[in-house]
Backbone as CSV, one residue per row, in Angstrom:
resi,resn,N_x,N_y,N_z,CA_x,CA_y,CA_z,C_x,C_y,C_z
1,UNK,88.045,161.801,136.631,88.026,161.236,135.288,87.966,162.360,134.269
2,UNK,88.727,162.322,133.210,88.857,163.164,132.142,89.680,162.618,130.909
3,UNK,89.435,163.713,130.030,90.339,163.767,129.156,92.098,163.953,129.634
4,UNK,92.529,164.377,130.431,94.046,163.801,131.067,93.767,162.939,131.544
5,UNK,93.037,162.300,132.261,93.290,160.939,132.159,93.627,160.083,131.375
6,UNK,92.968,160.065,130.120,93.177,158.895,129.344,94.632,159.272,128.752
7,UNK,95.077,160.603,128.641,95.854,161.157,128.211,97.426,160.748,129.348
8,UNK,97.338,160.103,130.221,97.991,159.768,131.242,98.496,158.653,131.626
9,UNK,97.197,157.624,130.898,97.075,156.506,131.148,97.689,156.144,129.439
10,UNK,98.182,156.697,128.654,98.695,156.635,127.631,100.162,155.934,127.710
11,UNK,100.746,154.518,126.953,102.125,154.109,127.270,103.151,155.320,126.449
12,UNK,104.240,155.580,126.665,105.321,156.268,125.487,105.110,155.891,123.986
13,UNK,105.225,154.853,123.902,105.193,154.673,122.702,103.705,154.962,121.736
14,UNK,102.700,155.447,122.407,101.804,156.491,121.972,101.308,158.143,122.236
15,UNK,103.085,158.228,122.082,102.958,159.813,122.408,102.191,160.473,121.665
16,UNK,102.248,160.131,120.323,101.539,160.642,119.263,100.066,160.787,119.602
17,UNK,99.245,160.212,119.817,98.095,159.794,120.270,98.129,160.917,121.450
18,UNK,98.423,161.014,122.403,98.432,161.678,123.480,98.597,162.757,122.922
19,UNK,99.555,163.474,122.443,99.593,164.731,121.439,98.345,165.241,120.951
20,UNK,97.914,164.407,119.856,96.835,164.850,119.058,95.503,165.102,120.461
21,UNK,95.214,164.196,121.272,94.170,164.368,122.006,94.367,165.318,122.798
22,UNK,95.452,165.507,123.335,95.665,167.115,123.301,94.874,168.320,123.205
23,UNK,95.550,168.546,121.730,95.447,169.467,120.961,93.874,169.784,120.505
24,UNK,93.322,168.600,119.958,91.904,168.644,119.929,90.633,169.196,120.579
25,UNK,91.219,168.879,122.165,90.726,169.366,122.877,90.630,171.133,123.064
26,UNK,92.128,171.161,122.784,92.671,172.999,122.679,92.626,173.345,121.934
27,UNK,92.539,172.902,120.856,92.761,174.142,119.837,91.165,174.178,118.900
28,UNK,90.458,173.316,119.603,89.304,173.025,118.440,88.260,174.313,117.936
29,UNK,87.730,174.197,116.800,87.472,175.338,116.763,85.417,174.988,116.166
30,UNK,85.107,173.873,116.977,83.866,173.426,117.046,83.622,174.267,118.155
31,UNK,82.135,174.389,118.555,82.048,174.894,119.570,82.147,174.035,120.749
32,UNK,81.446,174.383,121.709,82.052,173.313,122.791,80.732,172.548,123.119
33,UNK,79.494,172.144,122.757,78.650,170.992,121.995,78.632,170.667,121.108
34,UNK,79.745,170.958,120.259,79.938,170.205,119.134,81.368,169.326,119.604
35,UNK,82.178,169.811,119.878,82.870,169.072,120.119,82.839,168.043,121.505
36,UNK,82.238,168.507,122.625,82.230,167.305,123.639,80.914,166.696,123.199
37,UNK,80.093,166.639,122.339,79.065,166.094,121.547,79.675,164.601,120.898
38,UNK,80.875,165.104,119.894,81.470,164.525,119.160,82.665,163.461,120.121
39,UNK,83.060,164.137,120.742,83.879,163.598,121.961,83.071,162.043,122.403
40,UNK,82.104,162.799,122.905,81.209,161.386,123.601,80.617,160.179,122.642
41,UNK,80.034,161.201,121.837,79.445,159.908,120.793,80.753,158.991,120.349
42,UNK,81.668,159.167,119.896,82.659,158.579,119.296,83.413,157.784,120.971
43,UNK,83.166,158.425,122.229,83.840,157.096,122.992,83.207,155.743,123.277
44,UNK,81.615,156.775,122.885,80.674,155.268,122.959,81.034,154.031,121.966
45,UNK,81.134,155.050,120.653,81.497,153.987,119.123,82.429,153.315,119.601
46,UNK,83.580,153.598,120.365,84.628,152.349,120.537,84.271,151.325,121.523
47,UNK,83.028,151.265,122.282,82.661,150.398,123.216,83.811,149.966,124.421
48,UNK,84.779,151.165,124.428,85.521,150.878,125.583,85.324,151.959,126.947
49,UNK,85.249,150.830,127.666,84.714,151.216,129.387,85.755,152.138,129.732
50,UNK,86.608,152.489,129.826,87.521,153.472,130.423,87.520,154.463,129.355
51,UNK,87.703,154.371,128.108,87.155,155.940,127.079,86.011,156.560,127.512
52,UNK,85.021,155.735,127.547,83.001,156.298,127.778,83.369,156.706,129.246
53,UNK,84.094,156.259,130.407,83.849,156.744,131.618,84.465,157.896,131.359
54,UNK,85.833,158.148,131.009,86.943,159.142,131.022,85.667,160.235,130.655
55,UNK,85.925,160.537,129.247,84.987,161.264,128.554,84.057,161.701,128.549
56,UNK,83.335,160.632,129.386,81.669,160.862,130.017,81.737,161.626,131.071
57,UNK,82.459,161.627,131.634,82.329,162.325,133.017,82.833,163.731,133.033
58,UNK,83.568,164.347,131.588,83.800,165.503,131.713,82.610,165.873,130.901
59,UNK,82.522,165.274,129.449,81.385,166.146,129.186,80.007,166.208,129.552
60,UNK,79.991,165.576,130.628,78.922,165.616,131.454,78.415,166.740,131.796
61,UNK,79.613,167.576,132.680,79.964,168.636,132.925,79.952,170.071,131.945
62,UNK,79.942,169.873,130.895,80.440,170.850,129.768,78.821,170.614,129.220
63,UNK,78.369,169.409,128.730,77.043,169.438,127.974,75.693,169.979,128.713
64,UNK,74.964,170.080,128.220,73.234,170.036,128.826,73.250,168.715,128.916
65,UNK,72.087,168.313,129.767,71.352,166.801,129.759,70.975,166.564,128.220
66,UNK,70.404,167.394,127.877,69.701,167.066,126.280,70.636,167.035,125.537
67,UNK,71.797,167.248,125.131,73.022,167.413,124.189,73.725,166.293,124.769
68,UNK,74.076,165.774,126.240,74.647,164.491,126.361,74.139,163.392,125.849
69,UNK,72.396,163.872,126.058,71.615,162.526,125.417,71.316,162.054,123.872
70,UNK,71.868,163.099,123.485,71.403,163.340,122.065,72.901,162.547,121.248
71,UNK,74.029,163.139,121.955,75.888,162.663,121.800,75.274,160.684,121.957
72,UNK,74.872,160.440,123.192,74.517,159.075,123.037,73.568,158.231,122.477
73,UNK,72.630,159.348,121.906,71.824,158.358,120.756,72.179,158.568,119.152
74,UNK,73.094,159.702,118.892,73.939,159.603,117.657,74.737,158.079,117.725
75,UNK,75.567,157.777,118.724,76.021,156.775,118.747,75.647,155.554,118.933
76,UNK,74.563,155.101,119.542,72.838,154.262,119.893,72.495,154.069,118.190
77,UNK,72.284,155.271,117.940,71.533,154.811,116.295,72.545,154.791,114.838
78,UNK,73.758,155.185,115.134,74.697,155.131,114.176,75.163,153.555,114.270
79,UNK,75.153,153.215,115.168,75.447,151.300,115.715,75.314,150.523,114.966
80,UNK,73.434,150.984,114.465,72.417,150.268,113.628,72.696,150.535,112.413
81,UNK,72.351,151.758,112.390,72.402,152.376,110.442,73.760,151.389,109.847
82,UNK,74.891,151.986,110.435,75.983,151.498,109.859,76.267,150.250,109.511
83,UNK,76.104,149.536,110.171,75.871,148.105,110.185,74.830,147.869,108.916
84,UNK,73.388,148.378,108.692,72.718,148.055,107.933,73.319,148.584,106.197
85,UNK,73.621,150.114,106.818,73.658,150.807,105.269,75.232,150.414,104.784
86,UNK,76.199,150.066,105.490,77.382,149.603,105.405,77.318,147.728,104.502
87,UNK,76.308,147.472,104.984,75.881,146.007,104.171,75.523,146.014,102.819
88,UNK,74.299,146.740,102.924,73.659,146.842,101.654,74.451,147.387,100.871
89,UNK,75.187,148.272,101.206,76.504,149.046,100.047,77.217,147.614,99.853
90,UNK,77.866,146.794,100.692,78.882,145.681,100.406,78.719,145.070,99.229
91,UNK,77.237,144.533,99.794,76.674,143.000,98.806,76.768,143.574,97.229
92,UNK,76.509,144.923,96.943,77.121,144.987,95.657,75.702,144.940,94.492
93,UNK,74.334,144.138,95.226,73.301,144.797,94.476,72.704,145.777,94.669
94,UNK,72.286,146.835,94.133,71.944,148.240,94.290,70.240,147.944,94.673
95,UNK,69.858,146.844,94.412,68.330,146.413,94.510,67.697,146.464,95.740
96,UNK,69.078,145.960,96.552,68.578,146.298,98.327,68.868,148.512,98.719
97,UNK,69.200,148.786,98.081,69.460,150.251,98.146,68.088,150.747,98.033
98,UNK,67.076,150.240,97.316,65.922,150.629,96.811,64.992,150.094,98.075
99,UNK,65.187,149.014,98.650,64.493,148.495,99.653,64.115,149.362,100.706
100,UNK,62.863,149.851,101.345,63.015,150.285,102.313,63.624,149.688,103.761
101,UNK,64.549,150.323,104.583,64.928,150.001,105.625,64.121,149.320,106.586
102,UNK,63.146,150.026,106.928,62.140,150.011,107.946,63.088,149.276,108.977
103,UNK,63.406,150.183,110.043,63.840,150.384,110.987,63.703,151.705,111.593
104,UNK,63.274,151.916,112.476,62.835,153.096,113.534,64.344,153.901,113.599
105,UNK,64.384,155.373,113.269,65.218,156.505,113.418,64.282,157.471,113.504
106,UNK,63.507,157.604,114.631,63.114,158.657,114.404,64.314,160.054,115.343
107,UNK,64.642,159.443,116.042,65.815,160.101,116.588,66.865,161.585,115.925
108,UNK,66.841,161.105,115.072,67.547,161.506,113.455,67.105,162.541,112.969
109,UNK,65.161,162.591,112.902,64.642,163.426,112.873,64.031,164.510,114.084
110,UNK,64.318,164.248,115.743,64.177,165.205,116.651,65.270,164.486,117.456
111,UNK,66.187,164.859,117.623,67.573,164.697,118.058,67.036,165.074,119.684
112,UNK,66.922,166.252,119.611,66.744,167.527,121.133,67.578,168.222,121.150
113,UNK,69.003,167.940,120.248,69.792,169.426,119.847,69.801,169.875,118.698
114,UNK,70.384,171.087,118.105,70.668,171.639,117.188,70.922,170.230,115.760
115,UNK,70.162,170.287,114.773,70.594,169.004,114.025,71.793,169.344,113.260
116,UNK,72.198,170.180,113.333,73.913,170.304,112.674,75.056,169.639,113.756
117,UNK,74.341,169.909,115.113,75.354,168.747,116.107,75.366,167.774,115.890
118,UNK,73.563,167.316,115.739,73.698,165.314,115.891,74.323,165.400,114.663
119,UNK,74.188,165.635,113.503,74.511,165.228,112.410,76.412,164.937,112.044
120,UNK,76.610,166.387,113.372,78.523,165.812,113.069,78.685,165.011,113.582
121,UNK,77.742,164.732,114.894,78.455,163.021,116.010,77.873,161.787,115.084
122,UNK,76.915,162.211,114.560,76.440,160.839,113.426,77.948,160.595,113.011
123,UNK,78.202,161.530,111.389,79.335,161.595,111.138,80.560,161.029,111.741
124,UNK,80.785,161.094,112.851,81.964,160.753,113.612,81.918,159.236,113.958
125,UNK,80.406,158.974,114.575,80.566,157.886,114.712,81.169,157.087,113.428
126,UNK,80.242,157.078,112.393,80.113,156.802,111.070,81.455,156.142,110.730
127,UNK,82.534,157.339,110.918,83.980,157.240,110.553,84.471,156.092,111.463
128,UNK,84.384,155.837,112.639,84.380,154.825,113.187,84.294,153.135,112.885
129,UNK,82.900,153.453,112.954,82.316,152.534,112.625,82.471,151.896,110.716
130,UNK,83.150,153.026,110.008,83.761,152.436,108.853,82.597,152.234,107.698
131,UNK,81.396,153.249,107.836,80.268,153.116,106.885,80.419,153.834,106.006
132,UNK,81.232,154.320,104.931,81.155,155.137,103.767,79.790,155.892,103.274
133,UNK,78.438,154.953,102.986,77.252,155.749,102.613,76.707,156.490,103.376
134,UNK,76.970,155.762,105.112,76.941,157.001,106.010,77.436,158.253,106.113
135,UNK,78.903,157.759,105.904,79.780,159.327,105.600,79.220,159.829,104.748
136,UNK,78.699,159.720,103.499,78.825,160.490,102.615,77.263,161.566,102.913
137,UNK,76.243,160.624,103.373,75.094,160.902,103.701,75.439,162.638,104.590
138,UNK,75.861,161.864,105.947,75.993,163.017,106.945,76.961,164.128,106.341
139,UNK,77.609,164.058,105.738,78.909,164.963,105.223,77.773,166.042,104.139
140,UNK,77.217,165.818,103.858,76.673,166.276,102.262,75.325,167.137,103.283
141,UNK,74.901,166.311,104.217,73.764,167.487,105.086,74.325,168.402,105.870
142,UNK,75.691,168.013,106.150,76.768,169.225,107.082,76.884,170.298,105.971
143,UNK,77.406,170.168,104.741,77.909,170.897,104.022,76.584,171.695,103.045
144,UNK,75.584,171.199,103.386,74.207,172.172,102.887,73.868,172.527,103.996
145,UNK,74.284,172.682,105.634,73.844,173.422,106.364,74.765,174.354,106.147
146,UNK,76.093,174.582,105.756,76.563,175.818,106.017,78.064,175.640,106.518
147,UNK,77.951,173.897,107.148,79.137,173.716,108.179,80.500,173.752,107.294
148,UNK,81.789,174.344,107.432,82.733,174.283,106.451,83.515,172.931,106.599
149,UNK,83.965,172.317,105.730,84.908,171.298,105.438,86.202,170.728,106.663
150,UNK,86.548,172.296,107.143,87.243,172.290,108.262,87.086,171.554,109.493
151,UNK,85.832,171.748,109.608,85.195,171.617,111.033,84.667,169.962,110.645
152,UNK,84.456,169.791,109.357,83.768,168.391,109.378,85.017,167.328,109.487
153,UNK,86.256,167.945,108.805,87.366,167.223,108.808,87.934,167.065,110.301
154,UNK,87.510,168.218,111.223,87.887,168.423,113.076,87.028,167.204,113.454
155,UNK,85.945,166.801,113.047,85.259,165.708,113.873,85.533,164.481,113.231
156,UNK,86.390,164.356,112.049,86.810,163.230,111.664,88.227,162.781,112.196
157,UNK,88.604,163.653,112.750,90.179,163.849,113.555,89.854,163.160,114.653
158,UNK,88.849,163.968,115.264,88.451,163.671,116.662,87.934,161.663,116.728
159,UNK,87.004,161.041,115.518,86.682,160.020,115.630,88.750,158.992,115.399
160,UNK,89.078,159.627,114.646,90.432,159.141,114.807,91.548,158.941,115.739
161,UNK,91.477,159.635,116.977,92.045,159.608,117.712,91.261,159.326,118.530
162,UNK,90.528,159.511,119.042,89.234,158.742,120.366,89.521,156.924,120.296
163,UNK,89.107,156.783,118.554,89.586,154.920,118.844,90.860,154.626,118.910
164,UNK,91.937,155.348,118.342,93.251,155.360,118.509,93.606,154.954,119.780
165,UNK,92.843,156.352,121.041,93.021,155.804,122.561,92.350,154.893,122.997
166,UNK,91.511,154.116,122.274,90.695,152.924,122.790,91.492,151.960,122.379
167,UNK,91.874,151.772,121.288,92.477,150.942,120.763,94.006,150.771,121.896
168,UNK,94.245,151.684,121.841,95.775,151.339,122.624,95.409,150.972,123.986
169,UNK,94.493,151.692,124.728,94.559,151.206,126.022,93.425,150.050,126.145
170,UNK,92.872,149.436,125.482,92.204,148.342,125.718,93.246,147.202,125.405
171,UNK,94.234,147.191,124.014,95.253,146.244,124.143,96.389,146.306,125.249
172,UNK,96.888,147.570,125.757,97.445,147.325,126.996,96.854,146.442,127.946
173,UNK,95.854,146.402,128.207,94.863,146.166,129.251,95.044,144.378,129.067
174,UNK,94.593,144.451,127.827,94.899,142.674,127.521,96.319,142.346,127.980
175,UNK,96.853,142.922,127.402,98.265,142.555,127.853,98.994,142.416,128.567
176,UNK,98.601,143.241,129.679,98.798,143.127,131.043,98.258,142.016,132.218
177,UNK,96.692,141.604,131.249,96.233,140.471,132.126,96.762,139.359,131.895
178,UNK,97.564,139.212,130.614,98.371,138.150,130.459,99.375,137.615,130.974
């Protein structure tokens, strides 16, 4: 199981997709817990069983235990946030903005890796998952740690093409059982 795998299991008509995941992989210029960090958290965000296995099982290999675990509770607690802070932005009164959350993250605050990692797989998920105040949140603590624009835009690539391959091979999948 790997990243050629999914890359394999790709139809023609998403060469593109296959391309980019690629390249991501090669040419990235995260380090390599940041990016199989970002890798994992974001196959979890698509909740598809053949992305999380593919993916999981290489950066299994590539991560520490503590940096795999940390890739899956960015994505564990981005689930929640997003969902919550993605609402309260919707509804359009700023009154619930003021509300405290109270919901448990402490995660957020002792990750077990480097917090410029969790903070890009937050991020990634984020993009995923389609939470704007999230993005803007995690983007704005990347960019007062130091992290350049580049690299934050590499893990927004990466959340783009990860569901891209979920997306395509989970509708194959339907389609085939049909």
């Amino acid at each position: 199981m790997s990243v050629d795998g999914l890359k394999s299991a790709l139809p023609e008509f998403a060469k593109d997709i296959k391309l980019n995941l690629g390249s991501l992989v090669t040419t990235s210029s995260l380090s390599g817990q940041q990016l199989w960090g970002t890798l994992l958290a974001c196959a979890a965000a698509t909740r598809s069983a053949r992305v999380i296995a593919e993916i999981g099982a290489e950066a299994a290999v590539v991560l520490s235990p503590e940096a795999f675990r940390a890739a899956k509770a960015a994505a564990a607690i981005m689930a929640m946030n997003n969902v919550y802070y993605r609402s309260t932005h919707l509804i359009g009164d700023e009154t619930y903005t003021t509300m405290p959350a109270r919901l448990r993250m402490t995660v957020i605050g002792n990750p077990g890796v480097d917090k410029t990692d969790f903070e890009l797989w937050c991020l990634a998920v984020s993009a995923i998952n389609g939470c704007g105040r999230c993005l803007e949140s995690h983007e704005s603590v990347l960019r007062k740690s130091g992290m350049p624009r580049e690299q934050i835009q590499e893990a927004i690539r990466i959340a783009a093409v990860v569901n891209a391959v979920a997306a395509v091979l989970e509708s194959e999948a339907a389609l085939a059982a049909t």
